[in-house]
C-alpha positions in Angstrom: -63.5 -23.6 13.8 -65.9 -23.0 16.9 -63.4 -23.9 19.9 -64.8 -23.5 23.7 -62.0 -23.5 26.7 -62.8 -24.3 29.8 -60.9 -22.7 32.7 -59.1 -20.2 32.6 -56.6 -20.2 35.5 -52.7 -20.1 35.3 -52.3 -22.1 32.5 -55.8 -21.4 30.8 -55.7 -17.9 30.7 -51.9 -17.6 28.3 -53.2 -20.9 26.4 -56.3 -18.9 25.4 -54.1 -16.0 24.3 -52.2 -18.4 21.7 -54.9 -19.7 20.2 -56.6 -16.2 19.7 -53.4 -14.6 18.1 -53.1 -17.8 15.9 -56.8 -16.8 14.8 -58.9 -19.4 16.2 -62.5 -17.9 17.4 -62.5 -18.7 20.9 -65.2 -19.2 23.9 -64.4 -19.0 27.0 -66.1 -20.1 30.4 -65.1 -20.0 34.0 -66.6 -21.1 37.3 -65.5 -17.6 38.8 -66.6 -15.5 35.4 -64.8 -12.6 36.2 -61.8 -14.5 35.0 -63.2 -15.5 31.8 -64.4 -11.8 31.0 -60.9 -10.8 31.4 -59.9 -12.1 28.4 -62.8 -10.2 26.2 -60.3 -7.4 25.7 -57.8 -10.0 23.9 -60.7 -11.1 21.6 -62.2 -14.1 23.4 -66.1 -14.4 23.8 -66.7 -15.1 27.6 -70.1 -16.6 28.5 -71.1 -17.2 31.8 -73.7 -20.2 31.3 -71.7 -23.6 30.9 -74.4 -25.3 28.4 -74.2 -21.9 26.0 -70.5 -22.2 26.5 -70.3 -25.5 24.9 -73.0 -25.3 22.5 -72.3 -25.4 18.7 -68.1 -25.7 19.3 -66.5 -28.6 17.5 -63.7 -28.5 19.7 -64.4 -28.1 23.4 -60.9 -27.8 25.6 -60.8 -28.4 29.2 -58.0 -27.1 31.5 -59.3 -27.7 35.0 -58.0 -28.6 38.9 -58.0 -32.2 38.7 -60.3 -35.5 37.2 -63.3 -34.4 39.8 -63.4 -31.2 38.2 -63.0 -32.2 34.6 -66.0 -35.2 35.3 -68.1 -32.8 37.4 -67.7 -30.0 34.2 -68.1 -32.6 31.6 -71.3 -33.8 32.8 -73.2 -30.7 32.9 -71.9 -30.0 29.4 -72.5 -33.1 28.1 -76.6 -32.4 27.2 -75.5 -29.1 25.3 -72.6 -30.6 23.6 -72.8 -30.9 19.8 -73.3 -34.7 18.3 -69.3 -35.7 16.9 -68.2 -32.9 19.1 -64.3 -33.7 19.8 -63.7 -32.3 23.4 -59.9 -32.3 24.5 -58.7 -32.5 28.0 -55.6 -30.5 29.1 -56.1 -31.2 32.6 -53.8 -33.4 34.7 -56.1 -36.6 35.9 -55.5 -39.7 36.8 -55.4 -43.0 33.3 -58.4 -44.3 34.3 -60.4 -40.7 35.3 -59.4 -40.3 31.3 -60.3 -43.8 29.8 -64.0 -43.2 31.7 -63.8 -39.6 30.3 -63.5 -41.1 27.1 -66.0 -44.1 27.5 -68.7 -41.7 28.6 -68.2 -39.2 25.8 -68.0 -42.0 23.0 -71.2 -43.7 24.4 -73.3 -40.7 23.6 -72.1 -39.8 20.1 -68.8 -37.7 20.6 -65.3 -37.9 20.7 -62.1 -37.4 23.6 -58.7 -37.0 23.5 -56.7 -36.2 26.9 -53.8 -33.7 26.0 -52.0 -32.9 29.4 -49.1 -30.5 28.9 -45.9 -29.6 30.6 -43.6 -26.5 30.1 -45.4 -23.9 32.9 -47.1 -20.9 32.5 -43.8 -19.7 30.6 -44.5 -22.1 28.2 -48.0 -21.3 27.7 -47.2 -17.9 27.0 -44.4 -18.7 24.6 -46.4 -21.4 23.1 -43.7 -23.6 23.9 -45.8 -26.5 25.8 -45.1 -30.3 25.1 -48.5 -31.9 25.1 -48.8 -35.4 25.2 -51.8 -36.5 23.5 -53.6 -39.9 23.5 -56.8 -40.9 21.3 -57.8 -42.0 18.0 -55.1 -41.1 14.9 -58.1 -39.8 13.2 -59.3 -37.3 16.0 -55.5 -36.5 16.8 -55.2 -34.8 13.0 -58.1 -32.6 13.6 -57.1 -31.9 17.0 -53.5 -31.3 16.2 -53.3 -27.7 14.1 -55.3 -26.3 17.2 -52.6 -28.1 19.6 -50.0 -26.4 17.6 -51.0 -22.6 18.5 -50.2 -23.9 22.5 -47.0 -25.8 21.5 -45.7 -29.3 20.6 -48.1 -32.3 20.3 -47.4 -35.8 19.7 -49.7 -38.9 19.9 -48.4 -41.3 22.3 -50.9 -44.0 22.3 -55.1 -44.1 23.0 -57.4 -42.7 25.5 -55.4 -42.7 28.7 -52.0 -42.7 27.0 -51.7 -38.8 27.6 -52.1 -39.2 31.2 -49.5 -41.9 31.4 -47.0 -39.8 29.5 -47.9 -36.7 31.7 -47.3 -38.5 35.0 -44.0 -40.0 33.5 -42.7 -36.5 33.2 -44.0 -35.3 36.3 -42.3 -38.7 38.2 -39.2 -37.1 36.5 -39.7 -33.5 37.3 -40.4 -34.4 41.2 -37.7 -36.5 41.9 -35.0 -34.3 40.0 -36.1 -30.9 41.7 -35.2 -32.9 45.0 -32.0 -33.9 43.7 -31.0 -30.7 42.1 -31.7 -29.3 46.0 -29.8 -32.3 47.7 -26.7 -30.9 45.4 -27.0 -27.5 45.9 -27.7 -28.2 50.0 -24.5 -30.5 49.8 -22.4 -27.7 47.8 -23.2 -24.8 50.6 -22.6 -27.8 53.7 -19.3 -29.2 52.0 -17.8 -25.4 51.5 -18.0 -24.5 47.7 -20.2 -21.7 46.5 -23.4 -23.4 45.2 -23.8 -21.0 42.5 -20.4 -21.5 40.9 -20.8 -25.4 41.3 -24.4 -25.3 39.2 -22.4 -23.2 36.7 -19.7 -25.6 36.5 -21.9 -28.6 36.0 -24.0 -27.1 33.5 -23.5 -28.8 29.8 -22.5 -32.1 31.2 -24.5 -35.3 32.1 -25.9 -33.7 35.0 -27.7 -30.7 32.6 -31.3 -30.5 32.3 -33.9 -28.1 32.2 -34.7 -28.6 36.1 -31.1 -27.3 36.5 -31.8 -24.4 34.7 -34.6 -23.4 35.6 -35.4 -24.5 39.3 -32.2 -24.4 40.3 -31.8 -20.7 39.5 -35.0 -20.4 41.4 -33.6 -22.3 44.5 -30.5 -19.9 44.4 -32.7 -16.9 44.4 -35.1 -18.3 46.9 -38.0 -17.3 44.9 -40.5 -19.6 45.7 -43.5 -17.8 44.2 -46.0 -20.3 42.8 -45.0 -21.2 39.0 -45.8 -25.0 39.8 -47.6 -25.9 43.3 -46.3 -27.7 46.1 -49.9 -29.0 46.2 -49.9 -30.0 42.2 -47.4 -31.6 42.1 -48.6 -34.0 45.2 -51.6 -34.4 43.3 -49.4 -35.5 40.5 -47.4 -37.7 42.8 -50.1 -39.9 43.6 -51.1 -39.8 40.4 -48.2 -41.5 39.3 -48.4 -44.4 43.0 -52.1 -45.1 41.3 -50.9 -45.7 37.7 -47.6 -47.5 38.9 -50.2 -49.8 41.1 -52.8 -50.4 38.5 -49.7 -51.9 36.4 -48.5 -53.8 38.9 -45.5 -52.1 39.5 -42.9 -50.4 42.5 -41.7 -47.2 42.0 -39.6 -46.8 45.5 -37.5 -43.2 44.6 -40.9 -42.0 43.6 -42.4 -43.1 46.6 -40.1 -41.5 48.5 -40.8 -38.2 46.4 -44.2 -38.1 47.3 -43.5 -38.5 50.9 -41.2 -35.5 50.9 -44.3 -33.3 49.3 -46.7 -34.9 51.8 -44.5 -33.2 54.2 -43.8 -29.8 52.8 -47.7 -29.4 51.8 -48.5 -29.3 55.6 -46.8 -25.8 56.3 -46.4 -24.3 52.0 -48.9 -25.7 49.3 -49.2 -23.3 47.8 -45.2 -22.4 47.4 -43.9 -23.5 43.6 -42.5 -27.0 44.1 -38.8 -25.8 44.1 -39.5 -25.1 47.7 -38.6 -28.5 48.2 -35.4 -26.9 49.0 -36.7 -25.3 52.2 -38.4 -29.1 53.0 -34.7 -30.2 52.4 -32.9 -27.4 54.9 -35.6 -28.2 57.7 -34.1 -31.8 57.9 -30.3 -29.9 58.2 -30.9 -27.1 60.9 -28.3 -24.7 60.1 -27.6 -25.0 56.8 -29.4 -23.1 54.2 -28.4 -22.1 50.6 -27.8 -18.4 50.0 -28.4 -15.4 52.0 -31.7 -14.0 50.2 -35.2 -14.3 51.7 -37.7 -16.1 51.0 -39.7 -15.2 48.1 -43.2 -17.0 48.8 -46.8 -16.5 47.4 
């Protein structure tokens, strides 16, 4: 099967690699093309011109910034796109950037599914992602073995769903990488080693995968970029706009966002366990561990 990605950045570029080592002939295209002709050496076919790109794939992925970028991408390839073309976006937008997405797409003759993912660019790699897909059973079978070379999919609902899911488990990952550095923070102030309480807590209720992983991370103070600072305030108000469109108040989240408003003044571009260092600037004096700083 003919697939074109689009965007090949952090995530892109790893996402490519699994579906070319699971076989799949790929294209790939990139607003800066150096990147894309990167990945000629792996076995992907990088074209430079967006419309020859696009043209002839049955399955077109996107994995762009944000909704601006995907709508901005999608209408130039729109005229060159194949009719009954299914194009998939990976991309983390907003529910009602996807449901227009897939209005516009269905309108003239093809097909849309929004697939966000989470799991880093470690799961990319590994091919470990969970993708949270939303469209039409039908187009969710054809789309799913391709899915499967980047990691788990399941089909939560139609156009839009995907998005919802996505921002449901980034409302989860933001507010719980603050918590896990309120604990550690509170461990180091109250006099016990931080490192031997995360150890000690790990396997009970508190256990979970931002434990593991960003709270190593906070403990070694690396802060280089995995996940931005600045996407995961994207994601953030993401989640305000969905909760307002439903008519609902999401106060602990709110407050989340406010503490990334702040921190993406002086670090966006940190990963978005430096919520830590956004914690220690509100206690002067306290700070966990004696490493430095590892930032991008």
């Amino acid at each position: 099967m003919h697939i074109s990605f689009l965007g090949i950045g952090l995530m892109g570029e790893p996402m490519v690699r699994r579906l070319l080592a699971h076989g799949h002939p790929v294209t790939v295209w990139n607003r800066t093309h150096a990147k894309a002709q990167a990945l000629a050496e792996a076995g992907a076919r990088p074209v430079a011109d967006l419309a020859q790109a696009v043209s002839g794939a049955r399955i077109v992925i996107s994995m762009l910034e944000a909704g601006p970028t995907v709508q901005q991408v999608l209408a130039a390839a729109l005229p060159a796109l194949q009719a009954n073309a299914l194009w998939i976006d990976m991309s983390s937008t907003q529910q009602a950037e996807a449901q227009a997405f897939h209005a516009q797409l269905t309108a003239q003759g093809r097909r849309f599914i929004d697939a966000p993912v989470s799991g880093g660019v470690g799961g990319a790699a590994a091919g470990t992602l969970a993708i949270m897909a939303g469209g039409s059973a039908a187009d969710f079978a054809e789309a799913e073995p391709v899915l499967a070379a980047m990691g788990r999919a399941t089909l939560v609902g139609p156009a839009g769903s995907g998005q919802v899911a996505k921002l449901c488990n980034q409302l989860i990952v933001g507010a719980t990488i603050n918590i896990v550095a309120e604990a550690l923070l509170l461990a180091q102030a109250a006099g016990a080693d931080p490192a031997a309480m995360r150890a000690a807590i790990r396997g009970g209720f508190a256990e979970s995968k931002i434990l593991e992983v960003h709270g190593q991370r906070m403990l070694d103070r690396n802060f280089v970029a995995g996940g931005k600072v600045s996407t995961q305030l994207k994601d953030q108000r993401n989640i305000l706009a969905a909760a307002e469109a439903a008519g609902i108040v999401l106060p602990l989240t709110a407050l989340v966002t406010a503490r990334y408003m702040t921190l993406a003044q002086t670090m966006p571009q940190a990963d978005h366990a430096a919520a830590l260092i956004g914690l220690e600037q509100l206690n002067p004096g306290q700070r966990v561990g004696a490493a430095p700083d590892q930032l991008s």
